[in-house]
SEPAPA-896105 format. One line per 2 residues: number of its first residue (from 1); for each residue x, y, z of C-alpha. Coordinates in Angstrom, 2 decimals, padded with zeros to 5 digits. Last residue first. Example, Ala and Ser with C-alpha at 12.3 -4.5 7.8 and 13.67 -1.06 7.14 Angstrom:
REM SEPAPA-896105
2) 013.67 -001.06 007.14 ~ 012.30 -004.50 007.80
This chain:
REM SEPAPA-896105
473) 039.98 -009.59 018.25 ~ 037.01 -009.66 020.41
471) 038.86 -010.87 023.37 ~ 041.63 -008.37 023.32
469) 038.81 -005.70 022.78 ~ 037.66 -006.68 026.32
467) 040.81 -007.01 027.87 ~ 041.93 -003.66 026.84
465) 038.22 -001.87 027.92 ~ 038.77 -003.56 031.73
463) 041.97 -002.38 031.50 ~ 040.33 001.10 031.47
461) 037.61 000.70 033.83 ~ 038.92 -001.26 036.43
459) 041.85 001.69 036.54 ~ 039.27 004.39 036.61
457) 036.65 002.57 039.04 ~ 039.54 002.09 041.56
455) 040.88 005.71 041.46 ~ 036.93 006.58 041.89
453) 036.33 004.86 044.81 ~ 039.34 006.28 046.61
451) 038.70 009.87 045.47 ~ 037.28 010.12 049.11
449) 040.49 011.25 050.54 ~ 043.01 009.80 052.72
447) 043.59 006.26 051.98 ~ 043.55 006.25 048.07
445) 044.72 009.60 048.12 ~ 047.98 008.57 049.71
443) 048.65 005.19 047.85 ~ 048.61 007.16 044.50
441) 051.74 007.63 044.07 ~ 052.76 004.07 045.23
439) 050.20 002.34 043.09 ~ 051.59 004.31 039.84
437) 055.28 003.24 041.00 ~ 054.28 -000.32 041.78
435) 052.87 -001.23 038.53 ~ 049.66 -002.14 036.88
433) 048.74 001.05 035.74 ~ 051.77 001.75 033.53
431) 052.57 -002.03 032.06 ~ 048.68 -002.24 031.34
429) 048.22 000.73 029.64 ~ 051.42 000.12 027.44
427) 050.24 -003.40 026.67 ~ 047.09 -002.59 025.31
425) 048.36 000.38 022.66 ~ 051.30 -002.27 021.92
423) 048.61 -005.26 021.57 ~ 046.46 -002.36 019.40
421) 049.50 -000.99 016.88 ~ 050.68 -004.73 016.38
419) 047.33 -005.90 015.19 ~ 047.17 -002.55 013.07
417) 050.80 -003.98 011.16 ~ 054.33 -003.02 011.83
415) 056.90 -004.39 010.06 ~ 056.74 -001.72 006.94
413) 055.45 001.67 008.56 ~ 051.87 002.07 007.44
411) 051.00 005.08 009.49 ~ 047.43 004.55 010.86
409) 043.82 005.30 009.01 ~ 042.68 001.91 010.13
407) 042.33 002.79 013.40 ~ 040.64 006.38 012.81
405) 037.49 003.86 010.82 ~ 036.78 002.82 007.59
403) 033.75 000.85 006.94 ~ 031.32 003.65 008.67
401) 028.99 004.48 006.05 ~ 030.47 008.28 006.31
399) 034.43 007.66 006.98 ~ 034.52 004.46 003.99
397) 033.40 007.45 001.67 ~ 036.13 009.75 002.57
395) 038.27 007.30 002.87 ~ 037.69 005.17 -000.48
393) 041.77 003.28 -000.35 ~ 043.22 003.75 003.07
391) 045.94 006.78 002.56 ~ 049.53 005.46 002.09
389) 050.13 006.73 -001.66 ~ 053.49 008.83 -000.77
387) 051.75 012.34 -001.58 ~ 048.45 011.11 000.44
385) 050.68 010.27 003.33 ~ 052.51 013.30 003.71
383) 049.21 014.77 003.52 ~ 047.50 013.13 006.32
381) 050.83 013.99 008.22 ~ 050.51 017.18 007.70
379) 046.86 017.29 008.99 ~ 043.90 018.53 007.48
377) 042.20 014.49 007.74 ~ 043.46 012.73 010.49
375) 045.81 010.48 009.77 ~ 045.79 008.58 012.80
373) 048.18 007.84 015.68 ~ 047.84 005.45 017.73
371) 046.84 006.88 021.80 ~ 048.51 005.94 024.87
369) 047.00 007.42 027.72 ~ 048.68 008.52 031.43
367) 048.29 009.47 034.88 ~ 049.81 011.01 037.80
365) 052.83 011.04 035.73 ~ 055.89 008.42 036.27
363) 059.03 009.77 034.02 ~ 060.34 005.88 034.43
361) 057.29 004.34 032.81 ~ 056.45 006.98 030.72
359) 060.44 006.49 029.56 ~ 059.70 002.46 029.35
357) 056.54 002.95 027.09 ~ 058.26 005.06 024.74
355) 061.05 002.89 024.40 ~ 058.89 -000.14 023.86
353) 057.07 002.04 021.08 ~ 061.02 002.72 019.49
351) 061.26 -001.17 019.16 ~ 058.42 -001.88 017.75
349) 059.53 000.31 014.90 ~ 058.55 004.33 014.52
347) 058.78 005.29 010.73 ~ 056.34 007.60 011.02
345) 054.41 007.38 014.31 ~ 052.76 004.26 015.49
343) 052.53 005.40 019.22 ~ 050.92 008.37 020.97
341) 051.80 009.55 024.26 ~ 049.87 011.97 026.61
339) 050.47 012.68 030.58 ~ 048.75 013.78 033.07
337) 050.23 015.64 035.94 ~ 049.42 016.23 039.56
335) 050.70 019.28 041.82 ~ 052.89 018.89 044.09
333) 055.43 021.60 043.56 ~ 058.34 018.98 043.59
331) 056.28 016.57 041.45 ~ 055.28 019.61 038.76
329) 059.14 020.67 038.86 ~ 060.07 017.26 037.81
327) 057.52 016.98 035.15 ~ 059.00 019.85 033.72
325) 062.41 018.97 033.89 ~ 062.03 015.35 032.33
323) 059.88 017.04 029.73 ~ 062.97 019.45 028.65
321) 065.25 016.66 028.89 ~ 063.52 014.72 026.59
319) 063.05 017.52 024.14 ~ 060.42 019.86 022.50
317) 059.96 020.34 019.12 ~ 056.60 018.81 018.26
315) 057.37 018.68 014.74 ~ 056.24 015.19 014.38
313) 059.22 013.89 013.58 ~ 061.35 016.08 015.58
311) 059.73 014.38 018.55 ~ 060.58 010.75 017.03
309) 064.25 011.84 017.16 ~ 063.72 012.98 020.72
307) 062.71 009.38 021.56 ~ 060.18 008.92 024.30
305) 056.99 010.04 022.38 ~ 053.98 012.19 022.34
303) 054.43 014.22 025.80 ~ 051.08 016.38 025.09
301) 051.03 017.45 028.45 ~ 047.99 017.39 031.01
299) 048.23 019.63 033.97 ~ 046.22 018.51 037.77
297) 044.88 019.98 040.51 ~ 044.54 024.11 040.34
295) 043.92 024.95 042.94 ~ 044.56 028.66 042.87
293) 047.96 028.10 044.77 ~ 049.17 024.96 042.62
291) 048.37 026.91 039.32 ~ 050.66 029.35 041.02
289) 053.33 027.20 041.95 ~ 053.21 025.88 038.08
287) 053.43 029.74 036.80 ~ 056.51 030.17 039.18
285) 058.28 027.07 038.71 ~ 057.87 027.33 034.76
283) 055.73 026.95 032.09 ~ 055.91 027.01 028.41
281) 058.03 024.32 027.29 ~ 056.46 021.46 028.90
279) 053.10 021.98 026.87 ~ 049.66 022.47 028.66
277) 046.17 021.80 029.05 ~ 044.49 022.62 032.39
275) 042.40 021.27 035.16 ~ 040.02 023.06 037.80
273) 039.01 022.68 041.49 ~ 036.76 025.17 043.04
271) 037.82 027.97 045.83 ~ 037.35 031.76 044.15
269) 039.65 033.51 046.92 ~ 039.27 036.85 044.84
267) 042.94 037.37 045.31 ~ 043.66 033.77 044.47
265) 041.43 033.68 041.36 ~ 043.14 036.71 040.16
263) 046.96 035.72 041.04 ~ 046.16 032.60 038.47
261) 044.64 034.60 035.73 ~ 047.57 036.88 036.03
259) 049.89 033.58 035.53 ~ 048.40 032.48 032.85
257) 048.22 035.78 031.13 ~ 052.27 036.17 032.15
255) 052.79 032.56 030.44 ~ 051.14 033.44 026.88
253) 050.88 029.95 025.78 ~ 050.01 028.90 029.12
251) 046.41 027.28 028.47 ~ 047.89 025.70 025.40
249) 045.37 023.77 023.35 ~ 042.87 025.52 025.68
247) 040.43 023.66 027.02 ~ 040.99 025.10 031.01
245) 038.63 022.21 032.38 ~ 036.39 022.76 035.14
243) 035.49 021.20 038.43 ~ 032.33 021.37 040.60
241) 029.98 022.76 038.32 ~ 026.59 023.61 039.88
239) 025.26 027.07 037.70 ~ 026.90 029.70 039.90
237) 030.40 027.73 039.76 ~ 030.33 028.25 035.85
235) 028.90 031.70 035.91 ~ 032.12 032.47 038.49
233) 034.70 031.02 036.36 ~ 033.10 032.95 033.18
231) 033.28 036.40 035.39 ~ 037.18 035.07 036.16
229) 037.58 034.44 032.39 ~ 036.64 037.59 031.25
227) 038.73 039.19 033.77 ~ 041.54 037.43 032.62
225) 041.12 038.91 029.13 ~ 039.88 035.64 026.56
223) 042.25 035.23 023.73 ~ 043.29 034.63 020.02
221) 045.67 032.62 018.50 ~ 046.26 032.32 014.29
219) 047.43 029.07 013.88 ~ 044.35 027.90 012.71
217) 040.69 027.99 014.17 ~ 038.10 025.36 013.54
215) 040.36 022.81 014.17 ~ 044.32 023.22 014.18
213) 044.83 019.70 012.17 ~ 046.94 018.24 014.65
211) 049.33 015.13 013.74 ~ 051.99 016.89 012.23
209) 052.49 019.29 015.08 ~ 052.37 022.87 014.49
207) 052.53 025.45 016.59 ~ 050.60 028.93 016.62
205) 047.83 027.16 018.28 ~ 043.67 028.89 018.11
203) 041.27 030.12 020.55 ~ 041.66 031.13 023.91
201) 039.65 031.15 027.45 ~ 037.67 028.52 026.21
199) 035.86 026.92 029.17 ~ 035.02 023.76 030.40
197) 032.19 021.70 032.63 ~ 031.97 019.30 035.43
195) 029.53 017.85 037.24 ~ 031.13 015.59 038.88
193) 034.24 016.01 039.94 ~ 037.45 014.54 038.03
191) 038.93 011.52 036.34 ~ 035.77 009.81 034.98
189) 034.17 012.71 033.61 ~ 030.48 014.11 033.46
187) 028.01 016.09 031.94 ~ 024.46 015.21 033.20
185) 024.29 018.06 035.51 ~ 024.76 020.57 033.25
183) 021.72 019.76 031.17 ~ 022.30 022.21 028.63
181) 020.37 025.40 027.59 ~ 021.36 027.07 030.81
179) 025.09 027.28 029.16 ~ 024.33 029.82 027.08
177) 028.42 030.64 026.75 ~ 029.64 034.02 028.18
175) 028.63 036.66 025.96 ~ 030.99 037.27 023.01
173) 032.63 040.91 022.57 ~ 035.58 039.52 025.35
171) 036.59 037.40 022.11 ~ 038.57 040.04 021.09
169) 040.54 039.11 017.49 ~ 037.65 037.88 016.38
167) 038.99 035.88 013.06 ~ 038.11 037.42 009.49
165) 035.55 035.49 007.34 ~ 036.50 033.26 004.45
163) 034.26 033.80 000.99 ~ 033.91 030.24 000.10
161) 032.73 029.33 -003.04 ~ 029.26 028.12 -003.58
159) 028.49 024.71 -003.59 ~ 026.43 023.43 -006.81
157) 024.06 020.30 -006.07 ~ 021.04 022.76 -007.27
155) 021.64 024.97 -004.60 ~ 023.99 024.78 -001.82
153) 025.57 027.47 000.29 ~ 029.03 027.59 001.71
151) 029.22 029.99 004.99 ~ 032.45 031.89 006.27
149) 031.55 035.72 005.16 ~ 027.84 035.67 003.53
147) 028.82 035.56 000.06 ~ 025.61 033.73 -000.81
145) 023.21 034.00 001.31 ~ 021.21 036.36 -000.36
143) 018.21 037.78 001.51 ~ 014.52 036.75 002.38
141) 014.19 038.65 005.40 ~ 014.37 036.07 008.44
139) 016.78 034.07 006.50 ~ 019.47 036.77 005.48
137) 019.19 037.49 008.92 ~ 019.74 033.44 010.38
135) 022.67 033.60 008.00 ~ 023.89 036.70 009.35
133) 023.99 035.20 012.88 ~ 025.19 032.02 011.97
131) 028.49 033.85 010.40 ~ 028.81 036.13 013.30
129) 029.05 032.99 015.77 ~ 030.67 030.37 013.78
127) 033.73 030.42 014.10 ~ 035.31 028.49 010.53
125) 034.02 026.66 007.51 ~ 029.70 027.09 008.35
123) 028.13 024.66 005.82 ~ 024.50 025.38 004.48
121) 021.78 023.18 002.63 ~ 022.32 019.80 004.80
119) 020.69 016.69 002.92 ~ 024.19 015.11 002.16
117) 026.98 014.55 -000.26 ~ 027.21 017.64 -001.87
115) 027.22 019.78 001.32 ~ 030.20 017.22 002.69
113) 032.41 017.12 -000.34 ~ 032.14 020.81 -000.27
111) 032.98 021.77 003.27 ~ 035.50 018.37 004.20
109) 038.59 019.37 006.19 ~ 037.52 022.68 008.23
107) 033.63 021.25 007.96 ~ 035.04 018.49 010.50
105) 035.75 020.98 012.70 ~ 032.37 022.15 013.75
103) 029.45 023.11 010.94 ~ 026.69 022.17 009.17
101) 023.84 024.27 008.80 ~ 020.11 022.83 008.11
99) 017.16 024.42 006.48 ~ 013.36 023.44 007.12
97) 011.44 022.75 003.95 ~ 011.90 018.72 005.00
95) 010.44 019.01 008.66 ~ 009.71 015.57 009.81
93) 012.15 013.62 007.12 ~ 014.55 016.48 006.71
91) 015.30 016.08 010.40 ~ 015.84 012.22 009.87
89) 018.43 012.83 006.95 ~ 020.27 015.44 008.87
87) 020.31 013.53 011.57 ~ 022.05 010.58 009.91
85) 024.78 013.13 008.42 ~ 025.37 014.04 011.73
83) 025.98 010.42 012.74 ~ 028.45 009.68 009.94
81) 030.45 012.74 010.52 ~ 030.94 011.99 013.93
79) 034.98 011.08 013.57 ~ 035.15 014.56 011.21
77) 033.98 016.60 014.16 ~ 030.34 017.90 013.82
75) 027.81 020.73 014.69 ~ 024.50 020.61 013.44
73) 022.78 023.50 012.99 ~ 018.39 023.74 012.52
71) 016.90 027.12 011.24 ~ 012.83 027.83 011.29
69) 012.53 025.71 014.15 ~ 010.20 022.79 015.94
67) 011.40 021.36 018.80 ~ 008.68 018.97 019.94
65) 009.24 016.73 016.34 ~ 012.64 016.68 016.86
63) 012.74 014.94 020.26 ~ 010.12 012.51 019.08
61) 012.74 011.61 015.72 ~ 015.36 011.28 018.27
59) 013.33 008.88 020.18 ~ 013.15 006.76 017.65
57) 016.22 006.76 016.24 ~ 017.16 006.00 019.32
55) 019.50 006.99 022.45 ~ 018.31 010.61 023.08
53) 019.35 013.59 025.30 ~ 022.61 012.95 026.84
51) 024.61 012.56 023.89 ~ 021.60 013.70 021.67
49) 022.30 016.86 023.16 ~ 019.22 019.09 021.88
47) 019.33 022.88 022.36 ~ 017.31 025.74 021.59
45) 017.89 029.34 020.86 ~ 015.41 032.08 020.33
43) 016.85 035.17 018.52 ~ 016.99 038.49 020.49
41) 020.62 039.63 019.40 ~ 022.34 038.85 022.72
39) 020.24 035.05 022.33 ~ 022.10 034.81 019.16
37) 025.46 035.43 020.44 ~ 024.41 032.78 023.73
35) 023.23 029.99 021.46 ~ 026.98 030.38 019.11
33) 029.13 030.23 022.38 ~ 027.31 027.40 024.04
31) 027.49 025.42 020.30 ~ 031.09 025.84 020.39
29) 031.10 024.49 024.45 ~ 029.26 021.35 023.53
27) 029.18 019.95 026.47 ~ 031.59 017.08 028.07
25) 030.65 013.75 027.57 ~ 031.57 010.96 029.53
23) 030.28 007.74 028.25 ~ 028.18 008.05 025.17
21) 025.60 005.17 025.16 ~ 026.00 003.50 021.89
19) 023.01 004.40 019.82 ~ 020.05 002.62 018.78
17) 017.79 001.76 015.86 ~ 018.17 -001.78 016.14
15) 020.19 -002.11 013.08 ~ 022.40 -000.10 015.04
13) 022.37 003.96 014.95 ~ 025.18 005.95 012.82
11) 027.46 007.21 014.95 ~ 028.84 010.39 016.10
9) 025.78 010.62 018.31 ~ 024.11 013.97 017.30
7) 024.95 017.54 018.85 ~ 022.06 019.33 017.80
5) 021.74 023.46 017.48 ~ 017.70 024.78 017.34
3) 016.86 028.18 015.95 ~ 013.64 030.35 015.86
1) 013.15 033.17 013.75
């Protein structure tokens, strides 16, 4: 029983039959997990990464063609809906008796609407690695799939209802991810060493934010043991990366993990550089020293706004003073910090945005983004909006042929229109990089390391993308 995962383009190709290149992609770490599971049970994995793998239709359709496979999954978020469901179509057209699974987050939001309205015949609504695993069974001997734990099955343009499957509560039972079925080397990013790669060392958030819809996973949290994640640290240098990303919602969600993880990679004097996800109220001097110890270079926090009323909002509950503190500690322990702010939240004016903008001006991270906020589907807020009538009219159908995009799935607050939304989202990159403060911090490295040429490439990069889209509007 041989099975081949895709990662399409999240787009649909050009009337040129091409895709967008995509420009920094990090790999597919679900599909990793899955391959490896199957590979522990003696199935044959393979792996195409149209991200790095193909940039036609045409060569797509070639790509396909070599790989043949009794079982094909697609994995998908609901922004690359569209191109998955392009895939789909092409697959069907060189092998059209061979089944396809759909899964990722996206199938979290969408399962039936999306079996119904496309050429896959199986949906995977949740982790996927015992669920694929039964399915590729029930395959091999010619047994029900229906009821299968986790997977929706079409037939006769009827979905089956969902039977949900339990969550691993040890994910030390999973092999490390199959990552010798990617090509490591062409995964990159723009702030960080090249090549670089990420692990999962937990699954899941318990908190909840209006604007996240939890994924694949929930609230419910599960995790890695340290020593897991030290062997996976170790695979990861083993196979060329030279940084790695803690993906984690919350890498220190529980802080005395964290911290073990930390003491383990110093004891073992594992020397690579790594980044981590985190929120400002759960760490402290001691876990942030540590991260600084193990080398850890840089944390990224989910800031969101400069107005505590605006953090209530969203149900981020966290404070002002409580990020001021944090970030504080993170400057006096030297270590680097990224921050995250979104703007056109509920009821925010253009007033509260220049607010925002000011405090990540005068809080001074390492580094910043401003992002709008959308209404992404399985969210609060999406709901919120659907109760009081402010969803984009057709979504659903305007997110697969590609008329409706995130941007035009933004809070309509009365005053502030999408125009608005995109000068502010400009203007806040601009006011932050361009600025003596940011220079200043960065004057060291600039001079003393060979980051230097990448610093420069980052900044040219991103206003070069403002001014760009500034001209096209």
């Amino acid at each position: 029983m041989r099975v081949l995962f895709i990662r399409h383009h999240p787009n649909a190709a050009d009337k040129d039959g091409r895709y967008p290149a995509a420009q920094y992609p990090l790999i597919p770490i679900g599909l990793a997990y899955i391959a490896a599971y199957l590979q522990q049970h003696d199935i044959p994995v393979r792996i195409l990464d149209s991200y790095v793998g193909t940039d036609s239709i045409d060569s797509f359709q070639r790509a396909i063609q070599a790989m043949p496979a009794d079982l094909i999954g697609i994995t998908a978020t609901s922004n690359g809906i569209q191109g998955a469901m392009e895939a789909a179509e092409i697959i069907k057209q060189c092998w059209p008796d061979t089944p396809i699974v759909i899964g990722g987050p996206h199938m979290a939001t969408y399962p039936e609407k999306t079996l119904l309205n496309s050429h896959f015949d199986f949906g995977v609504v949740g982790e996927g690695e015992q669920t694929i695993l039964e399915l590729v069974d029930a395959l091999k001997h010619g047994t029900e799939t229906r009821g299968i734990p986790g997977l929706l099955t079409k037939a006769k343009k009827q979905v089956s209802q969902l039977t949900p499957r339990k969550r691993v509560n040890n994910l030390d039972k999973f092999p490390h991810p199959a990552r010798e079925l990617f090509p490591n080397s062409r995964y990159k990013t723009l702030l960080g060493f090249n090549p670089v790669t990420y692990i999962l060392t937990s699954r899941g958030c318990p908190f909840q934010c209006t604007f996240c819809d939890h994924g694949l996973w929930g609230r419910e949290t599960t995790f890695h043991s340290p020593e897991w994640i030290i062997d996976e640290i170790q695979h990861c240098l083993a196979q060329g990366a030279r940084e790695i990303y803690i993906y984690d919602e919350t890498f220190s969600l529980n802080k005395e993990r964290a911290k073990t993880i930390c003491k383990l990679i110093i004891e073992k004097n594992i020397k690579f550089s790594w980044v981590v996800s985190s929120r400002v109220d759960t760490v402290d001097r001691e876990l942030i020293e540590l991260l600084k110890q193990a080398g850890c270079r840089q944390i990224r926090f989910g800031v969101e706004s400069g107005l505590d009323k605006n953090l209530q909002t969203i149900g981020k509950n966290i404070t002002i003073k409580k990020v001021r503190h944090t970030f504080d500690l993170c400057d006096q322990v030297g270590i680097d910090t990224y921050a995250y702010f979104m703007i056109g939240l509920p009821s925010e004016t253009l007033q509260d945005m220049e607010e925002t903008i000011n405090f990540a001006i005068q809080l001074n991270p390492g580094w910043t983004n401003f992002n709008i906020l959308t209404m992404k589907p399985g969210t609060k807020v999406y709901r919120q909006a659907a109760q009081q009538g402010h969803l984009p009219p057709n979504l659903w159908e305007g997110l697969l042929d590609g008329t409706v995009s995130e941007e035009d799935c933004f809070w309509p607050t009365p005053g502030v229109t999408k125009t608005d939304l995109l000068s502010m989202k400009k203007k806040a990159h601009i006011q932050f990089y361009l600025r003596a403060g940011f220079i200043k911090k960065r004057l060291h490295e600039l001079f003393t390391t060979n980051r230097y040429r990448l610093y420069l490439s980052v900044i040219r990069s991103m206003l070069g993308n403002f001014f760009t889209r500034a001209e096209k509007s």
